[in-house]
LUMKE-507687 format. One record per residue: x, z, y of N, C-alpha, C in turn. Coordinates in pm, whole numbers, plus 50000, padded with zeros to 5 digits. Layout:
LUMKE-507687
REC	X	Z	Y	X	Z	Y	X	Z	Y
...
***
This chain:
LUMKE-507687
REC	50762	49000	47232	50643	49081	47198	50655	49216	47265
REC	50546	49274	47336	50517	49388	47412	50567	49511	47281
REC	50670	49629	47352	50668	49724	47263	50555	49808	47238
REC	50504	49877	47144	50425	49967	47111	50419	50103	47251
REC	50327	50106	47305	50334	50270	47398	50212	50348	47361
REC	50246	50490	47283	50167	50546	47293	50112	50649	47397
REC	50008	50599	47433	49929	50596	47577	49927	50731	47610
REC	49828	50787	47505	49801	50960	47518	49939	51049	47585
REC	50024	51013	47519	50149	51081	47503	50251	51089	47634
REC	50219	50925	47689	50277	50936	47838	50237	50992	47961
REC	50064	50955	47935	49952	51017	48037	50013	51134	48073
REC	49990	51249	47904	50060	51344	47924	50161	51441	47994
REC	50258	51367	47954	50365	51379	48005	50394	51369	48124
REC	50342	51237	48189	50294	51234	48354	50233	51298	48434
REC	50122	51360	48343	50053	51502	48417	50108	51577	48437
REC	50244	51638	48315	50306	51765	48356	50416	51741	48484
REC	50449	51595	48545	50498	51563	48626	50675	51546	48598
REC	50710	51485	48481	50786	51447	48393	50801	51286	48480
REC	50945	51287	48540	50943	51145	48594	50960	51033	48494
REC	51032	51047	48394	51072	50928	48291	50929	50892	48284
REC	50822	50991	48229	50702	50883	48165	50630	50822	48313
REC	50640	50918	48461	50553	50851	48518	50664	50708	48566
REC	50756	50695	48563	50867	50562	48570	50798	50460	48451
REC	50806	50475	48361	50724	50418	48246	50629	50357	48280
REC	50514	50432	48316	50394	50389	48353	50401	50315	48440
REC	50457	50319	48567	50463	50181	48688	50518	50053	48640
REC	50590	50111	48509	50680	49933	48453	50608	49892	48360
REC	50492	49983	48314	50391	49891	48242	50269	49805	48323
REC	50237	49890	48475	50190	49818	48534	50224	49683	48601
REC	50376	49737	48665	50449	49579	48696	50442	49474	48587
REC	50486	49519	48479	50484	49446	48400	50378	49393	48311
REC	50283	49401	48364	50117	49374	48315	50117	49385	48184
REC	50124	49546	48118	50137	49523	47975	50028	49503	47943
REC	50032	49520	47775	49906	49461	47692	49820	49637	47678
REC	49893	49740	47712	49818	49864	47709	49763	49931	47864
REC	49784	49830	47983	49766	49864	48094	49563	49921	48115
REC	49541	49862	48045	49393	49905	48040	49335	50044	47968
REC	49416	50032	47866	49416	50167	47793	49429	50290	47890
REC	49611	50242	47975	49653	50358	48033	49597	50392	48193
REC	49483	50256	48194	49388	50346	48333	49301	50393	48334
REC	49234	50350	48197	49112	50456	48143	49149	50586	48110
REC	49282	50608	48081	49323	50734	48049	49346	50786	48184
REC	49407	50734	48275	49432	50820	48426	49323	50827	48518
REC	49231	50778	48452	49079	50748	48583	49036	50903	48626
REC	49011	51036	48481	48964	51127	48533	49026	51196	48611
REC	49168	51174	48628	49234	51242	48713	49284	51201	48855
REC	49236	51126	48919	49285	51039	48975	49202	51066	49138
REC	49199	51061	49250	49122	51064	49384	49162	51199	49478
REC	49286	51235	49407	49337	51382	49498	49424	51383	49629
REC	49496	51255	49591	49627	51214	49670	49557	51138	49789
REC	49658	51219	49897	49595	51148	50032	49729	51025	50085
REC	49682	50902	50088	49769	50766	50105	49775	50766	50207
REC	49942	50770	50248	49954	50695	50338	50033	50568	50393
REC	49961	50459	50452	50043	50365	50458	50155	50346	50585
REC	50298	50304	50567	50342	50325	50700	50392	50182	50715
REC	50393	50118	50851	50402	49982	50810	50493	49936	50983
REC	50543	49863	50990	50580	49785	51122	50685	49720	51110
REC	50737	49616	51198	50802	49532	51227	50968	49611	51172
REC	51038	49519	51099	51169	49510	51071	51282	49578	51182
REC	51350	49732	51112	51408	49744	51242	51340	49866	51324
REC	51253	49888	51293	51181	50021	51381	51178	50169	51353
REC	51229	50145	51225	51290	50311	51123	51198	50326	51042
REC	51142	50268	51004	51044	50280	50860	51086	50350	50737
REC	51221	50341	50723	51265	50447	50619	51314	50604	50634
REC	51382	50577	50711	51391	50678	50813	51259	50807	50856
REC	51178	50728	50870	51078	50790	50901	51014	50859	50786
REC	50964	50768	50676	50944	50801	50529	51035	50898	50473
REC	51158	50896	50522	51220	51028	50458	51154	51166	50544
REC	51216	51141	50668	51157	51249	50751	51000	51339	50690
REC	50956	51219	50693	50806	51303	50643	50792	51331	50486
REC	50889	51294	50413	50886	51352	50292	50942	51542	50317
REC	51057	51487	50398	51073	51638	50404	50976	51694	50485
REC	50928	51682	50566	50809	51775	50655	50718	51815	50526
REC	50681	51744	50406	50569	51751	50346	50622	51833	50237
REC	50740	51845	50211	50805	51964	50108	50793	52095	50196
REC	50804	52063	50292	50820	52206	50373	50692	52261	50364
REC	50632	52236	50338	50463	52219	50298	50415	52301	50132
REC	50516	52264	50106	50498	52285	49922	50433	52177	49869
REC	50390	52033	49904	50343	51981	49878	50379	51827	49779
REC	50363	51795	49672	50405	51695	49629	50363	51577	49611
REC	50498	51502	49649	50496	51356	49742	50545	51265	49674
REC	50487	51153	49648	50535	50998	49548	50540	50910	49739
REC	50648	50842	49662	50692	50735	49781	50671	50621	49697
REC	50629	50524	49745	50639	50366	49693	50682	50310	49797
REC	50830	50242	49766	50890	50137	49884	50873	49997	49811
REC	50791	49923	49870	50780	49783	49854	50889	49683	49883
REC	50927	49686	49796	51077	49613	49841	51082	49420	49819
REC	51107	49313	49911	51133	49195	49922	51176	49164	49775
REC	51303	49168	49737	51394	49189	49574	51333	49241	49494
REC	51420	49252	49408	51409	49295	49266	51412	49436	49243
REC	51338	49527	49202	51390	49664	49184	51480	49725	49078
REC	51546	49548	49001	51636	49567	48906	51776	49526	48938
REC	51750	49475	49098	51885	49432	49105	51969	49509	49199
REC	51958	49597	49157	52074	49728	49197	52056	49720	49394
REC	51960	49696	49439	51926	49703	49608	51892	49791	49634
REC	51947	49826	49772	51883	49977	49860	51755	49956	49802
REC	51729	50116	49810	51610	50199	49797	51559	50225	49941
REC	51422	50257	49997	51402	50237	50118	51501	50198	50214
REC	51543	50050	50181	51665	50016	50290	51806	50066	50295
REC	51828	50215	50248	51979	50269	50257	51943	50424	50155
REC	51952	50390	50019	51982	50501	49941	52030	50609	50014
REC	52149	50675	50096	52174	50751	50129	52065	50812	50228
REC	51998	50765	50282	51840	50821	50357	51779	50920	50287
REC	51767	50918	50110	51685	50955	50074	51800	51068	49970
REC	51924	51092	49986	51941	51189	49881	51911	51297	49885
REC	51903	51352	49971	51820	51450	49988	51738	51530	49900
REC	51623	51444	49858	51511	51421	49806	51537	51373	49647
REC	51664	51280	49607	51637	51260	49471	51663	51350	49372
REC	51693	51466	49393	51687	51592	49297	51614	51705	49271
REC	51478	51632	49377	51402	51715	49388	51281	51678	49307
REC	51251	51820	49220	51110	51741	49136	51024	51739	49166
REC	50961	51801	49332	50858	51710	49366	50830	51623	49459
REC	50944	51556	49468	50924	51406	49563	50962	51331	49422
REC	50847	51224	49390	50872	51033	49292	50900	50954	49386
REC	51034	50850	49380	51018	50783	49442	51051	50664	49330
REC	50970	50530	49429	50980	50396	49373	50993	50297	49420
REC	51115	50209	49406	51125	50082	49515	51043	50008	49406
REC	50942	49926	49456	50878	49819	49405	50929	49654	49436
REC	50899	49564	49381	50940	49435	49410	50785	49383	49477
REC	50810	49292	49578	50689	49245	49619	50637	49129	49542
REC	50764	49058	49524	50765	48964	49410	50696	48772	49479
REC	50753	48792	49582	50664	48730	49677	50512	48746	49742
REC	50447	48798	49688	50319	48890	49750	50273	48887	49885
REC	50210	48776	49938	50183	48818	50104	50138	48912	50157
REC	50151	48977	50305	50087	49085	50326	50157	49268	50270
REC	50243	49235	50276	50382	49332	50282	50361	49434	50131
REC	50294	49431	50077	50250	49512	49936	50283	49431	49780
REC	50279	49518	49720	50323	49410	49553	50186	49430	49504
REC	50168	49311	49439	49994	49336	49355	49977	49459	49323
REC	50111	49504	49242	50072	49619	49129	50062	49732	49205
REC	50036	49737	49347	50060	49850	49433	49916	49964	49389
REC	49812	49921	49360	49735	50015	49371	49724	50035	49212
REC	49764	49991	49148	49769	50089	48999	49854	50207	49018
REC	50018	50140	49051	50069	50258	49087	50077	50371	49147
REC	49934	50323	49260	49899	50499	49312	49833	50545	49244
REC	49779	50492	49141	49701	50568	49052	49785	50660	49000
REC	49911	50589	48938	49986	50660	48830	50016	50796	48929
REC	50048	50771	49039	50117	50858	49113	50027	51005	49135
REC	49878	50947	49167	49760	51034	49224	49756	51083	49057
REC	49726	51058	48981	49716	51105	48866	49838	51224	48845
REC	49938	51220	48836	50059	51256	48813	50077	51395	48860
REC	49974	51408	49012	49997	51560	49054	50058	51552	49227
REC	50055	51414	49297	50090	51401	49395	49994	51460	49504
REC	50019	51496	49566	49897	51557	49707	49928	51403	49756
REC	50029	51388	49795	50046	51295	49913	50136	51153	49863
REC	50074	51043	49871	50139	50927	49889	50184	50807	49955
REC	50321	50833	50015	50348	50739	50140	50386	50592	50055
REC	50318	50498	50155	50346	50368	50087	50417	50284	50192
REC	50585	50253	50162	50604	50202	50285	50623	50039	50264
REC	50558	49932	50336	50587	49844	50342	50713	49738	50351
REC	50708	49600	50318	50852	49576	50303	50896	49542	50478
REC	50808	49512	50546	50896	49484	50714	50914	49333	50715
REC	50763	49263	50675	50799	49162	50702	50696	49070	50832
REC	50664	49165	50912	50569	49124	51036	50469	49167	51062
REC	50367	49012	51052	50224	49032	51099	50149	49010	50983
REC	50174	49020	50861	50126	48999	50747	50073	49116	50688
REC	50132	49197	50738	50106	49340	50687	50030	49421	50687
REC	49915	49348	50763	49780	49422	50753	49705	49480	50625
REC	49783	49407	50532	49715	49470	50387	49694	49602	50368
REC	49785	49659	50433	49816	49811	50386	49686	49916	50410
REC	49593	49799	50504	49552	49930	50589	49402	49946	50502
REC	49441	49852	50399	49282	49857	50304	49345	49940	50133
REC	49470	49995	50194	49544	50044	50077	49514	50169	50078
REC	49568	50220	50243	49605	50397	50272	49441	50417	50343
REC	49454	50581	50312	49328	50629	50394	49436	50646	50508
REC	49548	50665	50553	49543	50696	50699	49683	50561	50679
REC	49679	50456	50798	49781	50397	50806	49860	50409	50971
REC	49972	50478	50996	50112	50466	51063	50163	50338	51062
REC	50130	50308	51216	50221	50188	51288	50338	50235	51350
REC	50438	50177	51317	50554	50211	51414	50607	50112	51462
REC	50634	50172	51603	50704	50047	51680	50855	50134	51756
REC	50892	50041	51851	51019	50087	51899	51036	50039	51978
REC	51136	50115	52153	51103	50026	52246	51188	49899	52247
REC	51167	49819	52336	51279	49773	52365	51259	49604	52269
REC	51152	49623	52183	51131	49553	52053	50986	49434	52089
REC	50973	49464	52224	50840	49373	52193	50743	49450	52104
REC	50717	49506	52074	50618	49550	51952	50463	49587	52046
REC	50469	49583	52140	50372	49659	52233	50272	49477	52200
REC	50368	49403	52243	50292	49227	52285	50237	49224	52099
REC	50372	49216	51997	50319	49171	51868	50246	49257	51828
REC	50195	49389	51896	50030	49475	51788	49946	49390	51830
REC	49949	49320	51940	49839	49261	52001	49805	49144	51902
REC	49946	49062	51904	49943	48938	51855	49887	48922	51693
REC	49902	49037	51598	49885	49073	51482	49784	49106	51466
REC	49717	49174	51537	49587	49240	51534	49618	49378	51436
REC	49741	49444	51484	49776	49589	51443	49647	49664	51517
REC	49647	49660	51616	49535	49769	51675	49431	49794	51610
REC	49364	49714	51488	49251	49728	51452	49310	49768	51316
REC	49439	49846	51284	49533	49889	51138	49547	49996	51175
REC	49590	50035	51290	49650	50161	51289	49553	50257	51270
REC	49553	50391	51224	49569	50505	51267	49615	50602	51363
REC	49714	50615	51331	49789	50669	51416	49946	50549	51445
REC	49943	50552	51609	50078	50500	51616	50195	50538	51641
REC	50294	50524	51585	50445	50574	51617	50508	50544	51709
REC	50561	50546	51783	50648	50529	51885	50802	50616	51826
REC	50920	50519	51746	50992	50575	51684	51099	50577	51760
REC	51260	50569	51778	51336	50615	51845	51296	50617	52008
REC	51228	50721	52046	51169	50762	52171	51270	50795	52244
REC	51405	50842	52227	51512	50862	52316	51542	50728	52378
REC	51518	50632	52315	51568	50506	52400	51491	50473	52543
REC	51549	50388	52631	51489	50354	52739	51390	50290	52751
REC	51270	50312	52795	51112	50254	52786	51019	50293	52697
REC	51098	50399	52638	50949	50435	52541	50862	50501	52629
REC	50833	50534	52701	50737	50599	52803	50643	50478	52795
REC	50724	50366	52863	50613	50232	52891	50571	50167	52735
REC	50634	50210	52613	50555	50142	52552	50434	50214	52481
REC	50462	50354	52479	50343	50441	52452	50218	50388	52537
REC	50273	50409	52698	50152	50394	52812	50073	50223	52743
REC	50172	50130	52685	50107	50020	52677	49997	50027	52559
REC	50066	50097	52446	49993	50090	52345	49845	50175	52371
REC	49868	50266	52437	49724	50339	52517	49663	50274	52559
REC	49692	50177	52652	49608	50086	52747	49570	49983	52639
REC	49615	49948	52559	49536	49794	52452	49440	49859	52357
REC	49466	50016	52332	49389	50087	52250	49240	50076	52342
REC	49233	50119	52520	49158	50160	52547	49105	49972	52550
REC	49159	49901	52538	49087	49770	52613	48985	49699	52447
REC	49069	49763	52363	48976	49729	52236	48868	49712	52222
REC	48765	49668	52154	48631	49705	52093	48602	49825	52087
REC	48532	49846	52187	48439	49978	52215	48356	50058	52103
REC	48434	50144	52086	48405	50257	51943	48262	50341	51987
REC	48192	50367	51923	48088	50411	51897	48084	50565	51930
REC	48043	50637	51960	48110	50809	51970	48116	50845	51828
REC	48248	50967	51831	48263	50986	51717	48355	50912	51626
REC	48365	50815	51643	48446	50724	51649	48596	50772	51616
REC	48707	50692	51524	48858	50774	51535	48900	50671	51654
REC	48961	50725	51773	49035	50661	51851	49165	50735	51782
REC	49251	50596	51794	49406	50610	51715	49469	50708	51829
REC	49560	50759	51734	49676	50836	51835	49781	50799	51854
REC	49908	50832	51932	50007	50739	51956	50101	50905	51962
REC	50209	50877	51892	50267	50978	51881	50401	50921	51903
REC	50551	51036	51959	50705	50975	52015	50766	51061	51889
REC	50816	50996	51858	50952	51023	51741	51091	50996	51746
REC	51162	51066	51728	51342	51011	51643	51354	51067	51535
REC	51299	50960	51443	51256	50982	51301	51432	51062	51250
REC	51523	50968	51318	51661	51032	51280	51698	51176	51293
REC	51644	51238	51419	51676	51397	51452	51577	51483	51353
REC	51465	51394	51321	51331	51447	51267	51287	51557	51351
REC	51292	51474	51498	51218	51529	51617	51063	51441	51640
REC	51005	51545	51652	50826	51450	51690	50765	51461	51536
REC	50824	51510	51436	50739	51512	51276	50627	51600	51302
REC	50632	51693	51335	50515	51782	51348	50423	51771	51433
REC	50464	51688	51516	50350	51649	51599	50288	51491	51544
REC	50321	51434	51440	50296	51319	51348	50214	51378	51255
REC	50281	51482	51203	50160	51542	51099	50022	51602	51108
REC	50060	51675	51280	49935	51669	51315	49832	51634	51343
REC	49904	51475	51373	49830	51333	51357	49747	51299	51235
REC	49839	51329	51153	49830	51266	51004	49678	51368	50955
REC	49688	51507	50993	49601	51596	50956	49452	51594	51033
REC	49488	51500	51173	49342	51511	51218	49275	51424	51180
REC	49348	51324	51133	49287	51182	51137	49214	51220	50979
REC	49251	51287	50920	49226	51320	50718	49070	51431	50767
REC	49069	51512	50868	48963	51612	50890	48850	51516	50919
REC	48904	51407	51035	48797	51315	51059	48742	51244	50953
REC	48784	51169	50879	48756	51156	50776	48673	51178	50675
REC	48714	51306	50603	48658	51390	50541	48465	51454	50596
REC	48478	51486	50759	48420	51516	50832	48329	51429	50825
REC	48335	51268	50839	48264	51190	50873	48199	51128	50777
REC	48248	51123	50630	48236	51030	50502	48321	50914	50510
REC	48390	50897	50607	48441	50789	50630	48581	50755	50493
REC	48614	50863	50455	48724	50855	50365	48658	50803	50249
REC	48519	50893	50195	48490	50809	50061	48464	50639	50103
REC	48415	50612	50206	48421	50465	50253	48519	50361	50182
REC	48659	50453	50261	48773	50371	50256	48793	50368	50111
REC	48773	50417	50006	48832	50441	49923	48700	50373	49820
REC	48612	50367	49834	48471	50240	49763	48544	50098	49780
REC	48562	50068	49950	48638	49940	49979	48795	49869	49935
REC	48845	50034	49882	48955	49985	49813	48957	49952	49656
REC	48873	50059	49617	48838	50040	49436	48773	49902	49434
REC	48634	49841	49522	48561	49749	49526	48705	49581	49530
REC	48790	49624	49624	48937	49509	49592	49031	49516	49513
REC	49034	49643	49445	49113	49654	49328	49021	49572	49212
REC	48896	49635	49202	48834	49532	49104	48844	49361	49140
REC	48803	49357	49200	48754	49174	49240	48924	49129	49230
REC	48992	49193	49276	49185	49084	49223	49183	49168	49076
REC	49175	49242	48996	49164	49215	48840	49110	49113	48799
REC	48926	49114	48833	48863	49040	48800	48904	48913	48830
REC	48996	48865	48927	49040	48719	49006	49133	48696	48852
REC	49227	48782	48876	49327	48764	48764	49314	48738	48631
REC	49158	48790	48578	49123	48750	48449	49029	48602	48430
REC	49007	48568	48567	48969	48458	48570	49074	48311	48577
REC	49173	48360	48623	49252	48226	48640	49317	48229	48558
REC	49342	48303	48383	49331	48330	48323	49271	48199	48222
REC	49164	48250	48250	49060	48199	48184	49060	48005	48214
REC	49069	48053	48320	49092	47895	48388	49180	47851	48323
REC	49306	47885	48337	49415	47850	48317	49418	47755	48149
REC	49333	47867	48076	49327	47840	47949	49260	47689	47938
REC	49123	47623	48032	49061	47546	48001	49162	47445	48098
REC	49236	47443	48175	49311	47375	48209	49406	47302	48107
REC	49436	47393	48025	49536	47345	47876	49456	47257	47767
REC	49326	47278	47806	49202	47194	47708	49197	47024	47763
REC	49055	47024	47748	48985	46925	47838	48878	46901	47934
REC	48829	46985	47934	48713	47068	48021	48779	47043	48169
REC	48884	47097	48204	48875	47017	48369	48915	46932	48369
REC	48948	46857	48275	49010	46714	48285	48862	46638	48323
REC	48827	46622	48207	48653	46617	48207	48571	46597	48360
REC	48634	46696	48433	48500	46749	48502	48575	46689	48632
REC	48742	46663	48645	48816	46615	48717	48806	46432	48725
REC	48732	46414	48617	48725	46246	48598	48568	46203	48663
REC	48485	46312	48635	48364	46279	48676	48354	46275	48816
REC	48409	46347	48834	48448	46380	49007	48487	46261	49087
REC	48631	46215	48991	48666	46109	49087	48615	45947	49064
REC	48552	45976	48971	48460	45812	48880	48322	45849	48971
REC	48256	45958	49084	48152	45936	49160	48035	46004	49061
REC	48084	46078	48905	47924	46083	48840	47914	46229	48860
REC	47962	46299	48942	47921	46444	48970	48010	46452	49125
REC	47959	46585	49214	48030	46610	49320	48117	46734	49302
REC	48252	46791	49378	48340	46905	49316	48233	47028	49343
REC	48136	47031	49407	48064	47174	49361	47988	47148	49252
REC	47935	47059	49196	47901	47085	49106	48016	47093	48948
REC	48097	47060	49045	48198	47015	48869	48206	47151	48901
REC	48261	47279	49000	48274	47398	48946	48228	47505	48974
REC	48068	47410	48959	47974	47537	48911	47951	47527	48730
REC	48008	47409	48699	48006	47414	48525	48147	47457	48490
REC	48247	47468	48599	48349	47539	48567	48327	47721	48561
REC	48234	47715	48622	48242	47860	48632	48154	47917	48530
REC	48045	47818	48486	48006	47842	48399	48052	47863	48274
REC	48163	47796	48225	48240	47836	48085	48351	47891	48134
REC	48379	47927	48275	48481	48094	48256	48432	48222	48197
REC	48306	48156	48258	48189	48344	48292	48102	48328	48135
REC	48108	48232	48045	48016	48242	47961	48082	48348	47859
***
């Protein structure tokens, strides 16, 4: 049986930017409590401040690395930053935190960087379901800024880019990554692109490449964001400031254009419809334990109804 949480009290507490309760709150979301509804009606008025960002690419290209880097650029800032690392595992089974705990100590004594390894939990598309409650908790909480880094598991990872208002591709030379944006259909994700250990040999040619597939794209409209391609060694935390400046034009455009409230209709509009999915199979699930699709599964295959119609009377006693 679900413990008792009193809701008011954590909200609270999360506002004043108290990590235990906002830790709390993400393990009631992972954990689909029975007060999770309570505690988003309570975080809704506060909630649309934090600017997301998603950072995402192929296994191997410094994705954590980088996420630290720009945590610190963004303290240098005065600004406060929630990290969500989407992690493959368990976030209970004692596994690196963005890949190598020591990346980030830095940062864990600091009270205004949250960070959170998440479990993906199998989840396609490099994100954990519960990913966009938890930016709530986070945006609620007092975050300016939230980096969301993906777990690094390919071409799946396009999810992100209906997550963050600005999403960071990173690649690396030497990696093929120039052929797999193509192959993935990254070009139509990015934002801005990374080009991360740039000291190595060929990053020149893979910048020049990623320029040239940018320009061969679907012809943008004027006005239009053409992505940027920016060189980094996320390790020296050489090239951050010229990333952020990335990060900052692409947020003006945005803002500038309406294009941000866009992104952010299209993301609330998929946050609803997978609740709503979830309370339906649910529901299903329940008449599955009955007889009702048995029913409607016999008529089907005995020839006295066809499967759209068996579930359009299925859908009819989900939705009644």
């Amino acid at each position: 049986m679900a413990r008792a949480v009193d809701v008011p009290s954590l909200v609270e507490q999360a506002r004043e930017g108290r990590p235990r309760a906002v830790a709390r709150l993400i393990s009631l979301v992972e954990d689909a409590h029975p007060a999770l509804r309570e505690v988003m009606a309570a975080l809704a008025p506060h909630t649309g401040n934090a600017h997301v960002i998603g950072i995402t690419g192929s296994p191997g290209v410094g994705k954590s690395t980088s996420t630290s880097a720009l945590v610190k650029a963004l303290r240098h800032r005065d600004l406060r930053v929630g990290v969500l690392a989407v992690d493959p595992s368990s976030p209970f089974s004692g596994g690196a935190l963005l890949g190598d705990r020591v990346r980030m100590q830095d940062h864990a004594l600091d009270p205004g960087v949250y960070i959170r390894s998440m479990a993906s939990r199998g989840h396609l598309g490099g994100l954990s379901w519960a990913t966009p409650q938890a930016l709530r908790v986070l945006d609620a909480a007092g975050c300016d800024v939230v980096l969301v880094e993906t777990v690094g598991v390919g071409q799946s990872e396009v999810e992100i880019a209906g997550m963050a208002d600005t999403t960071l591709v990173l690649l690396a030379p030497g990696m093929g990554d120039g052929i797999q944006a193509a192959k993935a259909g990254i070009l139509e994700v990015g934002d801005v692109f990374v080009v991360n250990k740039a000291d190595r040999d060929g990053a020149d040619t893979t910048v020049r490449d990623i320029r040239h597939m940018i320009s061969l794209a679907e012809a943008r409209s004027p006005g239009d964001w053409r992505p940027s391609v920016v060189k980094t060694v996320a390790a020296r935390e050489e090239g951050i400031d010229d990333l952020l400046a990335a990060i900052d034009k692409h947020r003006d455009w945005l803002e500038s254009t309406g294009h941000l409230r866009e992104r952010r209709l299209r993301r609330a509009a998929d946050e609803v419809e997978a609740i709503a999915m979830v309370v339906l199979r649910e529901r299903m699930g329940d008449l599955r334990h009955g007889t009702g699709l048995d029913a409607l599964a016999a008529d089907v295959v005995d020839g006295r109804t066809d499967p759209y119609a068996a579930a359009d009377t299925l859908v009819d006693a989900v939705t009644a």
